[in-house]
N, C-alpha and C positions, 0 to 999 in steps of 0.2 A: 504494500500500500504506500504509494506516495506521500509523504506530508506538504499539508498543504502551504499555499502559498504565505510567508507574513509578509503583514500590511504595517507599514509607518503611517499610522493617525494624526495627521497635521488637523490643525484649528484656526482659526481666525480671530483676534481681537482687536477688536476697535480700536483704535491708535488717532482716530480723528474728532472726534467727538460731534455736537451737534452743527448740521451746517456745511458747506461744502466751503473750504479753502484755500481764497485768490493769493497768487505771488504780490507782495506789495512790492511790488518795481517800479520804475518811471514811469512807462506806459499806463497801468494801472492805474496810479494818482494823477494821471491826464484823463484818464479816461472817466473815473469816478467826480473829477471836477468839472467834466461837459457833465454827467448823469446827475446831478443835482442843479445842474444849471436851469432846469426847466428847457419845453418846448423840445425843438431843433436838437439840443444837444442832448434830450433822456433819451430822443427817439432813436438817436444815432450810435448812443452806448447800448440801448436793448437789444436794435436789429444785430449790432456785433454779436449780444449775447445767444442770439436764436442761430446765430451760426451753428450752436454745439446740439442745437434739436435738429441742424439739417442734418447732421453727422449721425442722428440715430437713424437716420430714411435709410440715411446710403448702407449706415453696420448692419439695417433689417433686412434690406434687399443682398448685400454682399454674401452674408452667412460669416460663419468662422472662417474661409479665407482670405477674408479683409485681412485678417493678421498673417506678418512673416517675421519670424522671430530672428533677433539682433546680437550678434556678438559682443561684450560690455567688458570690465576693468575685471582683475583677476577672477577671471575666466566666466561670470555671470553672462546670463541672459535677459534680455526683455523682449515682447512681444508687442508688434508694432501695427499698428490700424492708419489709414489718411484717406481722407476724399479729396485731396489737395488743398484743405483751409484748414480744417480741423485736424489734430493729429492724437491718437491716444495710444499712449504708451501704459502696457501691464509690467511692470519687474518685478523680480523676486530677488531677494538677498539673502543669503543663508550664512550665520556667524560661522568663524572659523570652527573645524572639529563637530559643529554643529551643537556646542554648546552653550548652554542657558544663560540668558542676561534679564535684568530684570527690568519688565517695565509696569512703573505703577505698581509693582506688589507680585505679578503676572509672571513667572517663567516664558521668555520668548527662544526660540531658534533663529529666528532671522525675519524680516522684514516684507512685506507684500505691497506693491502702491500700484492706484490705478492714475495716470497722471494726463490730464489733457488740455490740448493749450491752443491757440491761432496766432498766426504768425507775426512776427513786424510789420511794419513799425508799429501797429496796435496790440502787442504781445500782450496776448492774456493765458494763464497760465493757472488750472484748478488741479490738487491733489487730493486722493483721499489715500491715509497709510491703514495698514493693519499688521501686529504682527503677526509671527508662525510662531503657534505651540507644536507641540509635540508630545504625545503620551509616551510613554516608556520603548525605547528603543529592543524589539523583540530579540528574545538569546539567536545567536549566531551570527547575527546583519555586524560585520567590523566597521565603523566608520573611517572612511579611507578620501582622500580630495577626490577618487575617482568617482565614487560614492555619490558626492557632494555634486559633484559634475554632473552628473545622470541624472538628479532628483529635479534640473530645472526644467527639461521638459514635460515631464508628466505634471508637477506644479502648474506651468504655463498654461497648458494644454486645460486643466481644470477651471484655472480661474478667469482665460478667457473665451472658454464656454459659458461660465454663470454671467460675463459681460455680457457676451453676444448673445443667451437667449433669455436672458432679463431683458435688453431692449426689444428684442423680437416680440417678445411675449408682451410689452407695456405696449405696445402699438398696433396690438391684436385684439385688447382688451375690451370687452365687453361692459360698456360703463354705464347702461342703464339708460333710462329716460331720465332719471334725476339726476342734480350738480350734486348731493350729498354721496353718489356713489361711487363717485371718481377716486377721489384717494383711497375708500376700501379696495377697488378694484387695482390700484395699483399695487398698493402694500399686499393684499393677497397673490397678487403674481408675484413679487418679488420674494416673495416666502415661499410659494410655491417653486419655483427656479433654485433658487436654495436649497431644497428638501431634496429633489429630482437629483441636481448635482453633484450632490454630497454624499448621495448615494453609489455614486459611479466610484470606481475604481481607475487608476492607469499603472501601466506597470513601468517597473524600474529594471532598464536593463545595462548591464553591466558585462561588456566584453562578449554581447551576443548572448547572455544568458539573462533571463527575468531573473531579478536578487529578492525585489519584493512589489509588493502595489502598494500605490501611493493613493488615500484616501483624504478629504478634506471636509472638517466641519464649516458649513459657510452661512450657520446660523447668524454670528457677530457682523454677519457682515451687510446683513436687512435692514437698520436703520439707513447706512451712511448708502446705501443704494436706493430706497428707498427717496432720500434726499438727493439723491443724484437724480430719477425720476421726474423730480420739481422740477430740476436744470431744464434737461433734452425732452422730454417725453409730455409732458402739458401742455405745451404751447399747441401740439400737431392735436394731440388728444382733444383736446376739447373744441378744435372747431367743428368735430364731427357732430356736437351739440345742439348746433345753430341756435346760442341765443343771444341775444341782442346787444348785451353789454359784459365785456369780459375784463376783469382788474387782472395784473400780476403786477404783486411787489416785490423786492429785494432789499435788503436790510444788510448795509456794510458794518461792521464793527471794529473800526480804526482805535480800541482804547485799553488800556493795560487791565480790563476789569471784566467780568463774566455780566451776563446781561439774560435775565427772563425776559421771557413775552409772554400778554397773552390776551388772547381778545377777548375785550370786554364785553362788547357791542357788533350783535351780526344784521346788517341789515336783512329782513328777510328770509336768514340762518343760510345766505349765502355762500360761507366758504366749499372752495370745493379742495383744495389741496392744501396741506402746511406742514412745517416739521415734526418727525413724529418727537425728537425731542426738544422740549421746551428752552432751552440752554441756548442761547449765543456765547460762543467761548471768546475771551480775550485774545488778543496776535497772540504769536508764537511760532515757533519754527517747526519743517515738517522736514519728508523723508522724498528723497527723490529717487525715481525709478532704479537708479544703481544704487540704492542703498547708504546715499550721499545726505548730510542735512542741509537741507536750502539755506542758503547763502546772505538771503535777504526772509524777512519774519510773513507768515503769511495771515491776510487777514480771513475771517470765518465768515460765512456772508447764511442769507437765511431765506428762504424764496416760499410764497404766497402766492395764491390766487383764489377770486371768488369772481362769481356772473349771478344774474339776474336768475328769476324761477320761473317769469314769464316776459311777452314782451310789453306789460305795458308797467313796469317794476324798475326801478333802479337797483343799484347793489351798492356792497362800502363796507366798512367797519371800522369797529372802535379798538385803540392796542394799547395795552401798558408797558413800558420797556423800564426792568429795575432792574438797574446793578447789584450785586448779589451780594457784596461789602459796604456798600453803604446806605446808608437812610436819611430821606426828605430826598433824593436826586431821582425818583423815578420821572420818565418823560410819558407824557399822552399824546398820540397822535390817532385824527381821523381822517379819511379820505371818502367821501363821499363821490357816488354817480347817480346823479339823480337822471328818471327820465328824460324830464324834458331841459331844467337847468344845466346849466354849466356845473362839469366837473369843479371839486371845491377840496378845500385843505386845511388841518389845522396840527397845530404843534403847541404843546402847551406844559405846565407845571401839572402835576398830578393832584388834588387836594383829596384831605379824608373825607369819606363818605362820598367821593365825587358820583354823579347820576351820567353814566356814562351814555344812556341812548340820549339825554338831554344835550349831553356836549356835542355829540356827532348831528343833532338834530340843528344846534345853534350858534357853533362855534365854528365851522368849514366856511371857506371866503374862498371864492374863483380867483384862482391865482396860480403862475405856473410853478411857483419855488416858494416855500417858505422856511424861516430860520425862526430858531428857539436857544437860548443859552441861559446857564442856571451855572450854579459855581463848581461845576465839576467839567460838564459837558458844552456842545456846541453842534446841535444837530439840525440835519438838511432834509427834508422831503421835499419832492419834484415829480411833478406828471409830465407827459409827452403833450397832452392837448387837451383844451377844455371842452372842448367838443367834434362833433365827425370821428374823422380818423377810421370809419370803419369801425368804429362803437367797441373799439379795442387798446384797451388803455395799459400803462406801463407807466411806474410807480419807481423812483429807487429813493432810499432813507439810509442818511450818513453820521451816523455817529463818532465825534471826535474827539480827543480830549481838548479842555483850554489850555 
């Protein structure tokens, strides 16, 4: 009787936390200063930003061989995707020996990032990291550099399959007649692609012999996809809807401080998509596809959307944004779409006991930019237009420090 094959049980953990994370580079702080500029210049940073939902068309129709995998620094791999604007690079990093390092508390093996970016001169640049755990290395398996060598493709292979049929699958999605069904319908396929995947095995061969199969838990990794979803996947999803008026907001978080939200106030009970976690994290630096710490800090960013339930209905909502160390600095902001009025905005101090449908009822003024500063902060919301446009609106919110 043959004994059967062992499997190394890799894991995924979270290493990004809530939010999807831009490079803060030059370009970036050009770009996020047209995107609160109002008008001309939100609509100019958005359409940039739907460039990464055109990249999900091309990865649904390409398949898995959109990717060809890349030769990298002592001896790594990463796996590479372009439609000629977008570019998305999968790496894996695996520590020397394949021994444990810790992060946050977490025994890691090495490193996973999904990194994607659009080119100059408007370089824009979003990572999500995760490390690689590892369950107990089964008796026999020696760890050897050749070892090490061989585990990158079946890695690759795993985790840009749950890329490429997480997109497939968010874009095939059945999201109901209702806007309330949309983000179940996402987060259930992305859980679902997760499950399917994780179950698959690839094997590890080693001088022409299978050594063992390479197995991946890709539970940890449904939030931050999930949040990826928001990115690429909304913008095309929901015009299948057809309804009248569709909001997306994005929320930068340029400040040394951890940041809640939460909506107060739904017109309607409008939203259709938001983060599954509640957290804007503070900058900080991340992991680049070779395994490298980016160079420059990156900021966390948080993406929204909601539309109307019928066509003679506006949409909007009310948000609380509080830094998670300090108190009296929470910001309010509302963004209203009214039918027939002009799109409208407000930014304000938070007060106790505030009636939050009162404030979004009375407090938004048509305007393309407004600014709010309090003694911590110095924050920006900006719409594309206050009216028209194709009843498709685009939101960005900049929080700074003074």
């Amino acid at each position: 009787m043959t004994d059967p094959t062992p499997t190394l049980n890799f894991s995924l953990v979270d290493m990004t936390g809530g939010g999807i994370p831009a490079e803060d580079n030059e370009p970036y702080r050009m770009l996020i200063d047209q995107a609160v500029s109002g008008g001309q210049g939100t609509a100019g940073y958005l359409n940039r930003m739907l460039q990464f939902a055109k990249f999900s068309s091309y990865l649904s129709h390409t398949g898995i061989s959109a990717f060809s995998q890349t030769a990298g620094p002592n001896g790594s791999f990463q796996a590479t995707a372009t439609d000629r604007t977008t570019t998305m690079n999968v790496g894996v990093q695996l520590n020397d020996n394949l021994q444990e390092t810790d992060y946050n508390g977490i025994p890691v093996r090495g490193v996973a990032t999904v990194r994607m970016s659009l080119p100059d001169p408007q370089q824009v640049v979003k990572i999500v990291n995760f490390g690689l755990g590892l369950a107990e290395i089964p008796p026999g398996i020696v760890v050897t550099n050749t070892l090490i060598q061989s585990l990158f493709k079946p890695l690759l292979q795993q985790l840009t399959k749950y890329v490429q049929s997480t997109i497939e699958n968010w874009l095939e999605s059945d999201v109901g007649e209702t806007v309330e069904e949309l983000g179940d319908a996402l987060a259930e396929t992305t859980e679902d692609v997760a499950e399917t995947v994780g179950e698959e095995t690839a094997d590890v061969v080693v001088e022409e012999a299978v050594v063992a199969e390479v197995a991946i838990d890709l539970s940890a990794a449904v939030p931050a996809f999930a949040a990826l979803a928001l990115l690429i996947a909304v913008p095309i999803i929901v015009e299948a809807l057809d309804k009248d008026f569709q909001l997306f907001l994005e929320i930068d978080n340029l400040t040394a401080h951890d940041f809640n939200w939460t909506i107060e106030y739904q017109y309607e009970n409008g939203m259709t998509a938001q983060p599954k976690a509640a957290l804007i994290p503070k900058m900080g630096y991340a992991t680049d596809s070779w395994g490298d710490t980016t160079n420059v800090q990156v900021v966390y960013q948080a993406n929204f959307s909601s539309m109307n339930k019928s066509g003679f209905a506006g949409t909007g909502f009310a948000m609380r944004l509080s830094p998670t160390d300090l108190t009296g600095a929470d910001i309010g902001a509302c963004i209203s779409i009214p039918w027939i009025d002009d799109n409208a905005l407000w930014l304000g101090d938070v007060t106790p006991g505030m009636d939050w449908e009162a404030a979004f009822n009375n407090n938004p003024v048509p305007q393309l930019s407004v600014s709010h500063g309090n003694q911590h902060f110095y924050t920006t919301l900006a719409i594309d237009s206050l009216s028209g446009n194709q009843d498709i609106y685009h939101c960005v919110l900049r929080i700074e420090p003074l």
